[in-house]
C-alpha atoms as an extended CHARMM CRD file, in Angstrom:
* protein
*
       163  EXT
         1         1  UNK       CA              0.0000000000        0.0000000000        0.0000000000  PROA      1               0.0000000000
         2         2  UNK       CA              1.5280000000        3.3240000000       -0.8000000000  PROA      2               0.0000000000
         3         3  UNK       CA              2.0590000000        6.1510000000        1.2060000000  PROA      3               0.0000000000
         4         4  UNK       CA              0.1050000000        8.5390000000       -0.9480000000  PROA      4               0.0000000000
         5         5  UNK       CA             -2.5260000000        7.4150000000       -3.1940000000  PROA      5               0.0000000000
         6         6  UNK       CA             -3.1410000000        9.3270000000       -6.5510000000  PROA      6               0.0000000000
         7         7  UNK       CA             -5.7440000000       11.7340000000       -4.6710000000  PROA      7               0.0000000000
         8         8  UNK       CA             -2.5620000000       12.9660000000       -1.8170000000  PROA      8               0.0000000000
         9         9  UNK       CA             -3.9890000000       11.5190000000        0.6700000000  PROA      9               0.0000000000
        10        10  UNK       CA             -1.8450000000        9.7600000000        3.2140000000  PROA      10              0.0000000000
        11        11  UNK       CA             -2.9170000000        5.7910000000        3.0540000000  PROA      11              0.0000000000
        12        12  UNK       CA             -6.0370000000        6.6140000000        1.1570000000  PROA      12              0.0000000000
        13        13  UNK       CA             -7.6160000000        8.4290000000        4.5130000000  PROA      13              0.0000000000
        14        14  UNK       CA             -6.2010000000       11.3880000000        5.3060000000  PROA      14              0.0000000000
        15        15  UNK       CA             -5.4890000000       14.6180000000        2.5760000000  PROA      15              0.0000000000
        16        16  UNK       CA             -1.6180000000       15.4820000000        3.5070000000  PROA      16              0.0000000000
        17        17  UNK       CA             -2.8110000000       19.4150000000        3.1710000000  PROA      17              0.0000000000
        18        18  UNK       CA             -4.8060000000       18.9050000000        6.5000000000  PROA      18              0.0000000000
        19        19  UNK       CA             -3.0760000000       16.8810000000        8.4460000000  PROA      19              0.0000000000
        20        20  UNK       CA             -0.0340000000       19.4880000000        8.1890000000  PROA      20              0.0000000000
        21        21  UNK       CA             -2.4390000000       22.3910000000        8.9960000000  PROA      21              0.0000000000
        22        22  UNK       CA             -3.9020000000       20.4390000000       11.8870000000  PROA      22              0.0000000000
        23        23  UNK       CA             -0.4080000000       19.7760000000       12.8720000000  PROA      23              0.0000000000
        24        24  UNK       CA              0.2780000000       23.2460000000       13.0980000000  PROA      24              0.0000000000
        25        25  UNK       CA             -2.2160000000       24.7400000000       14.8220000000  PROA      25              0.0000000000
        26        26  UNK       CA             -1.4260000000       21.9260000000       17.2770000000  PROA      26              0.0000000000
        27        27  UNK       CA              1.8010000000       22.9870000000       17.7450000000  PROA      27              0.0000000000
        28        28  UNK       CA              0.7600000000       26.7630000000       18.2140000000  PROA      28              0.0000000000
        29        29  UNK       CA             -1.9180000000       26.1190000000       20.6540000000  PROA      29              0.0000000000
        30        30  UNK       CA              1.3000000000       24.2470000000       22.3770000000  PROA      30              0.0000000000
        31        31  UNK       CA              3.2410000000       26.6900000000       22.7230000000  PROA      31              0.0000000000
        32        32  UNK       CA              0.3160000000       29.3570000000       24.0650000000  PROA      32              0.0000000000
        33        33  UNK       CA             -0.4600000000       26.8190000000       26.8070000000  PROA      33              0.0000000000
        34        34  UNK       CA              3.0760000000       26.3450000000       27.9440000000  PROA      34              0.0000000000
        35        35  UNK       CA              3.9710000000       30.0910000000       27.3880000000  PROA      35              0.0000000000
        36        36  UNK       CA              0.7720000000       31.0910000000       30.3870000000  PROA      36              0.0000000000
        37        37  UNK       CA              2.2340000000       28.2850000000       32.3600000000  PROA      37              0.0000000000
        38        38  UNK       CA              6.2600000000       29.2780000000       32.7090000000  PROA      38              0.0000000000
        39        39  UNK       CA              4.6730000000       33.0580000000       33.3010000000  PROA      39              0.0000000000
        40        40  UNK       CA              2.4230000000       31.7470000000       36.5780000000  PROA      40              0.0000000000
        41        41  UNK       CA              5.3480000000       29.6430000000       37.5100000000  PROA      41              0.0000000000
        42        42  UNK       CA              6.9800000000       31.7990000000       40.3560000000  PROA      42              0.0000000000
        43        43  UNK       CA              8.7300000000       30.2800000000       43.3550000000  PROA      43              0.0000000000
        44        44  UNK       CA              6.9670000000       31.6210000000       46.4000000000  PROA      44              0.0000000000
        45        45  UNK       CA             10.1710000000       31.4830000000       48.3000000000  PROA      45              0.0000000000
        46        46  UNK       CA             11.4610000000       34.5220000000       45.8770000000  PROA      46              0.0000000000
        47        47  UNK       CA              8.7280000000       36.5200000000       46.2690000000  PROA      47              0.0000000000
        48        48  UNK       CA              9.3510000000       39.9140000000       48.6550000000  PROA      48              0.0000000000
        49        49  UNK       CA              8.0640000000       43.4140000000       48.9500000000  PROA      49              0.0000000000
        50        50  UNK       CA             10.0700000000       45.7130000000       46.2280000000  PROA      50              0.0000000000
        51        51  UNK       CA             10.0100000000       49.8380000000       45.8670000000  PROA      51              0.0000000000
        52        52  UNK       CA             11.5790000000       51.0050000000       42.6290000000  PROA      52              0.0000000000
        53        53  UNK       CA             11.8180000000       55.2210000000       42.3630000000  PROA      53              0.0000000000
        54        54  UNK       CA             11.2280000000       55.8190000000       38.3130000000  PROA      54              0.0000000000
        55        55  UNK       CA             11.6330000000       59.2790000000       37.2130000000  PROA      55              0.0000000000
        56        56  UNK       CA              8.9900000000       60.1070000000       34.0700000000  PROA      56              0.0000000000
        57        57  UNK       CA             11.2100000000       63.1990000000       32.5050000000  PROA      57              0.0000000000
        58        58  UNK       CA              9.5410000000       66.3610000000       30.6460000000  PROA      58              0.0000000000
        59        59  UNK       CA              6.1050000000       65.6320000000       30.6330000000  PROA      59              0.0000000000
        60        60  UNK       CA              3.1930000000       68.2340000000       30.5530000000  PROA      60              0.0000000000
        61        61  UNK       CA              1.1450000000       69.2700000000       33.6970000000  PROA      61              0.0000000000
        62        62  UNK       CA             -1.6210000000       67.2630000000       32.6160000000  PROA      62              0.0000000000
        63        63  UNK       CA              0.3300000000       63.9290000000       32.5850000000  PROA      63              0.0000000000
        64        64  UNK       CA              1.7190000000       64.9400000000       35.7800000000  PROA      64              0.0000000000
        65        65  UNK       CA             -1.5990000000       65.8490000000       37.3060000000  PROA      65              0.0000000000
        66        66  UNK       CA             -3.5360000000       62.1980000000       35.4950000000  PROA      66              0.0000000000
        67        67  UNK       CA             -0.8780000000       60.2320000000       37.7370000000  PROA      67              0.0000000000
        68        68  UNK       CA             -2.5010000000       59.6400000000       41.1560000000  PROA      68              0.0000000000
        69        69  UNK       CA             -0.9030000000       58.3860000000       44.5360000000  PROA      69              0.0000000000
        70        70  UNK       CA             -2.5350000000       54.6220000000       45.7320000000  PROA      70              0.0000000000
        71        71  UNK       CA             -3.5320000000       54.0530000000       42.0320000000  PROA      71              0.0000000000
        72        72  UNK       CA             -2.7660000000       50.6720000000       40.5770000000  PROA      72              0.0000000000
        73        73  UNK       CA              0.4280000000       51.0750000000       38.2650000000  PROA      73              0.0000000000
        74        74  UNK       CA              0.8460000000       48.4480000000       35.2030000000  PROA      74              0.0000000000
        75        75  UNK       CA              3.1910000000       47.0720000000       32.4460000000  PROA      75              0.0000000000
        76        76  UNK       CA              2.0210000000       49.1260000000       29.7360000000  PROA      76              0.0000000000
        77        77  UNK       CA              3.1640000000       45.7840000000       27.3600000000  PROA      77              0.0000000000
        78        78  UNK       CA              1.6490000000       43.1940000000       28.9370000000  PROA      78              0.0000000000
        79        79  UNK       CA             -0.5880000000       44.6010000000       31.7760000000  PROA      79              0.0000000000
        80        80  UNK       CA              0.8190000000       43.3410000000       34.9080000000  PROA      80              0.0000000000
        81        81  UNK       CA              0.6510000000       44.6570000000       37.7850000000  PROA      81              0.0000000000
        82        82  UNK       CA              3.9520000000       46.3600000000       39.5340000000  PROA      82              0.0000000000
        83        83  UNK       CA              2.3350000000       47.9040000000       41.9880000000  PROA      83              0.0000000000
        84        84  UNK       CA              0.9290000000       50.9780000000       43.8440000000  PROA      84              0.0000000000
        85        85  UNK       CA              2.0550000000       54.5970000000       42.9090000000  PROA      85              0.0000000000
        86        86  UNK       CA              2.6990000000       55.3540000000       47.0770000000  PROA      86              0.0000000000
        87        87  UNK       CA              4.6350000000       58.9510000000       46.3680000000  PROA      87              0.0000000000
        88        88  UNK       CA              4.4600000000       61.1430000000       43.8950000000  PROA      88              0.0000000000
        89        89  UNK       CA              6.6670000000       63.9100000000       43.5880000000  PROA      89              0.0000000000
        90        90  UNK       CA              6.7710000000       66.9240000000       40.5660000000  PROA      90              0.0000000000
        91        91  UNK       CA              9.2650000000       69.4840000000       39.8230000000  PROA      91              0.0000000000
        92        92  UNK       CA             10.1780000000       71.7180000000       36.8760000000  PROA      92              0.0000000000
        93        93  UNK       CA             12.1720000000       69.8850000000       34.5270000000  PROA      93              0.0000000000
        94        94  UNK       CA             15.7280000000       71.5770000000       34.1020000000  PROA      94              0.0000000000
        95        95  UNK       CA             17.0760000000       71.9130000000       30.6460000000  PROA      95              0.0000000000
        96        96  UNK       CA             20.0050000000       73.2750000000       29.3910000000  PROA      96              0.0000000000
        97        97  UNK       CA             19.9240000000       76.9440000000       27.7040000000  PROA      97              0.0000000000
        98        98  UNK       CA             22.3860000000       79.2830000000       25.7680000000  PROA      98              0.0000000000
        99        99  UNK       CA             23.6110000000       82.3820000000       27.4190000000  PROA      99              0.0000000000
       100       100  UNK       CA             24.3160000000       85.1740000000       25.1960000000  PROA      100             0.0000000000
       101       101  UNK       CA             27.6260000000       84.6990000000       25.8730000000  PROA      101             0.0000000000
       102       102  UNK       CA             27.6080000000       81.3170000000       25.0110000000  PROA      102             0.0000000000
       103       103  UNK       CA             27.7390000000       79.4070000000       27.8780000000  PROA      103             0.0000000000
       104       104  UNK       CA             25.2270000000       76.3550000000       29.2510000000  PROA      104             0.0000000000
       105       105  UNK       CA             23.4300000000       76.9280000000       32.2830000000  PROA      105             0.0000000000
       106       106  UNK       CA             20.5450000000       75.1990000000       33.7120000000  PROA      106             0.0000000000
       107       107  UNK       CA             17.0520000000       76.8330000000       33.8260000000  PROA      107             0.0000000000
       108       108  UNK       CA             13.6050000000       75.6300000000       34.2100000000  PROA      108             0.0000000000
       109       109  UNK       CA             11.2950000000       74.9340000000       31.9690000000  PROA      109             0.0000000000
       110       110  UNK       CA              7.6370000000       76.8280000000       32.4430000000  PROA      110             0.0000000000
       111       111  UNK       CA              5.7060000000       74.2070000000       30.8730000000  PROA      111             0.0000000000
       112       112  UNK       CA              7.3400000000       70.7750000000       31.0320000000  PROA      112             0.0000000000
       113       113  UNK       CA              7.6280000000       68.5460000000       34.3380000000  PROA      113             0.0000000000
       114       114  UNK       CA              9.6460000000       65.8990000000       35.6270000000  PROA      114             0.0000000000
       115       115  UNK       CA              7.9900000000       63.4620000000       37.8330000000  PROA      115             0.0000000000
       116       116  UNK       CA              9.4310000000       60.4930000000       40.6330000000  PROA      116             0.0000000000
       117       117  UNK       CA              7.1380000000       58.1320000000       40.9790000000  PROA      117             0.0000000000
       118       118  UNK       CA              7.8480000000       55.6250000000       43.9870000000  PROA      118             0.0000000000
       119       119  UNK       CA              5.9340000000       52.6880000000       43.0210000000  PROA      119             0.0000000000
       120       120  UNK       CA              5.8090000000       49.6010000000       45.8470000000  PROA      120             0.0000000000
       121       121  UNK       CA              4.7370000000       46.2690000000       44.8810000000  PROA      121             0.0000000000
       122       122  UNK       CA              5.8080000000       42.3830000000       45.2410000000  PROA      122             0.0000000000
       123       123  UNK       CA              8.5160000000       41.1410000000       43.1080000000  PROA      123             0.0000000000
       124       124  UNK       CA             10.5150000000       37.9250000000       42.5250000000  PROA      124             0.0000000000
       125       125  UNK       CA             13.9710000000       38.2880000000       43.4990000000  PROA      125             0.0000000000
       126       126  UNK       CA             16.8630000000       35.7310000000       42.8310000000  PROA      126             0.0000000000
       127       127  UNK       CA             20.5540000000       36.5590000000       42.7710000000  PROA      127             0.0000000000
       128       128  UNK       CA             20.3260000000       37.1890000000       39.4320000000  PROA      128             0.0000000000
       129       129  UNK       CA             17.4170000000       39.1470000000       38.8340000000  PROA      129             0.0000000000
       130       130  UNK       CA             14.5420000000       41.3690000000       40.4450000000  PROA      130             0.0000000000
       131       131  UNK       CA             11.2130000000       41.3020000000       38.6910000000  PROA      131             0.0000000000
       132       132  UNK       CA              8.6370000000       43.5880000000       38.7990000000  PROA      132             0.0000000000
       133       133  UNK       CA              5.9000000000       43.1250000000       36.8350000000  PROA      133             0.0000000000
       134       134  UNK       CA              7.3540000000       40.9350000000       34.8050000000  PROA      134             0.0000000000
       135       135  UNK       CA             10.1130000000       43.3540000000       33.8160000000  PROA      135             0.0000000000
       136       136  UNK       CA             13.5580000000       43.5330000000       35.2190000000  PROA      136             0.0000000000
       137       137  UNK       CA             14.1740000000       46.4740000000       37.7780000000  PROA      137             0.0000000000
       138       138  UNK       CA             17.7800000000       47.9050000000       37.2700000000  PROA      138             0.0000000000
       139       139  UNK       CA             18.8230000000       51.1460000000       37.6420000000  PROA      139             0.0000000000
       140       140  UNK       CA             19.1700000000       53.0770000000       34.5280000000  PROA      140             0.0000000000
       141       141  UNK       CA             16.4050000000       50.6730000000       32.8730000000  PROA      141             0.0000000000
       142       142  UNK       CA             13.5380000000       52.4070000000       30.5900000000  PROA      142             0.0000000000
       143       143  UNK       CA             10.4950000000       51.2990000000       31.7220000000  PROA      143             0.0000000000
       144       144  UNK       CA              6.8740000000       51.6560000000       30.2390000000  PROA      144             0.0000000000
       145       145  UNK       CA              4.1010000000       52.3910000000       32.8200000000  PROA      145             0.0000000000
       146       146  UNK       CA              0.3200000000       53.4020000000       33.1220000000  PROA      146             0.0000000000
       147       147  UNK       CA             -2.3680000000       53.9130000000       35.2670000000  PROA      147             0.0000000000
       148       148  UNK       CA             -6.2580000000       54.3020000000       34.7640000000  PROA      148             0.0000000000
       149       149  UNK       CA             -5.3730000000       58.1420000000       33.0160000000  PROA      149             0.0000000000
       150       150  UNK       CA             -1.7010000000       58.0540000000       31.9610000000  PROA      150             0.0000000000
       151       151  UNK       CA              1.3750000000       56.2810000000       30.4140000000  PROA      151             0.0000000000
       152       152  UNK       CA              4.5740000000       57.3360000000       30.2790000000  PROA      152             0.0000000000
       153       153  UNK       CA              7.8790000000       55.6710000000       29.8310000000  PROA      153             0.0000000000
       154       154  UNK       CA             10.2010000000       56.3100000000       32.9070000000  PROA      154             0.0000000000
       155       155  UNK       CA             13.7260000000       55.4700000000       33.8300000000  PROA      155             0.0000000000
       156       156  UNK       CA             14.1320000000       53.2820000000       37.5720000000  PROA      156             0.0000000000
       157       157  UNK       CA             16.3810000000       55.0970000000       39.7760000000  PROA      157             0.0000000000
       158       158  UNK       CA             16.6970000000       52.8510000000       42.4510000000  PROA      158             0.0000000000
       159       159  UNK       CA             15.6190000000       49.3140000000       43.5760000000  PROA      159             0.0000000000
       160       160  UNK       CA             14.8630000000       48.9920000000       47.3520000000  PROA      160             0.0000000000
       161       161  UNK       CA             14.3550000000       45.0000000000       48.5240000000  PROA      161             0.0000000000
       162       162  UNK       CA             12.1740000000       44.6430000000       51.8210000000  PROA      162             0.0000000000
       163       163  UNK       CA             12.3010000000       41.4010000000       53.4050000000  PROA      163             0.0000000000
């Protein structure tokens, strides 16, 4: 008995066309399922109270007003949760002007705002690694953020581990 009969169907039962598109979307629907499952997979043990400082750098009033202190703040990729915004603190941004002389000096801007956001939440920390979110916390790091009225993309400036 051959393989494929004169129709393409694998021993005379099954068309080779679907059995290769069944095979794939077998294989994707693998790969979804174990995907979820290594992202729930945390070890308990590594879990402990984290508070990153992110600093959210020339924004307008109006983002710096939408961000709210005890709101929920979230992964703007994949929408988990790092934490609570506990502190909120906004100052002129500086930037860096022309004298007439020519010289740089530092001088406020009147419209634009720079914004720390302390943001305290439970992370899983190994020697390696601290994750927040789902996203590694290091200092210098661009992170994207929102709340329920904003999103921004900040920079961590420090990592605090409670125990």
């Amino acid at each position: 008995m051959p393989w494929l009969d004169e129709r393409g169907r694998l021993f005379g039962r099954v068309n080779i066309v679907d059995l290769t598109v069944l095979a794939l979307v077998l294989m994707v629907a693998a790969r979804l399922g174990l995907k979820s499952r290594l992202l729930r997979a945390v070890n308990p043990s590594t879990v402990k109270p984290v508070e990153v400082v992110l600093v959210v750098e020339d924004v307008r009033q109006a983002t710096a007003d939408a961000m709210e202190e005890g709101e929920t703040v979230l992964n703007t990729k994949s929408n988990a949760v790092f934490g609570k915004l506990v502190k909120k603190e906004v100052r002129p941004a500086q930037k860096e002007v022309e004298t007439a002389d020519g010289r740089l000096v530092l001088a406020e801007s009147p419209f634009k705002k720079d914004v720390y956001l302390t943001v305290r939440g439970e992370g899983q920390v190994t020697s390696n690694v601290i994750l927040l979110g789902g996203a590694e916390m290091r200092v210098g790091a661009s992170v994207a953020v929102k709340g329920l009225k904003f999103s921004v993309i900040g920079t961590v400036l420090s990592v605090k581990v409670g125990e």
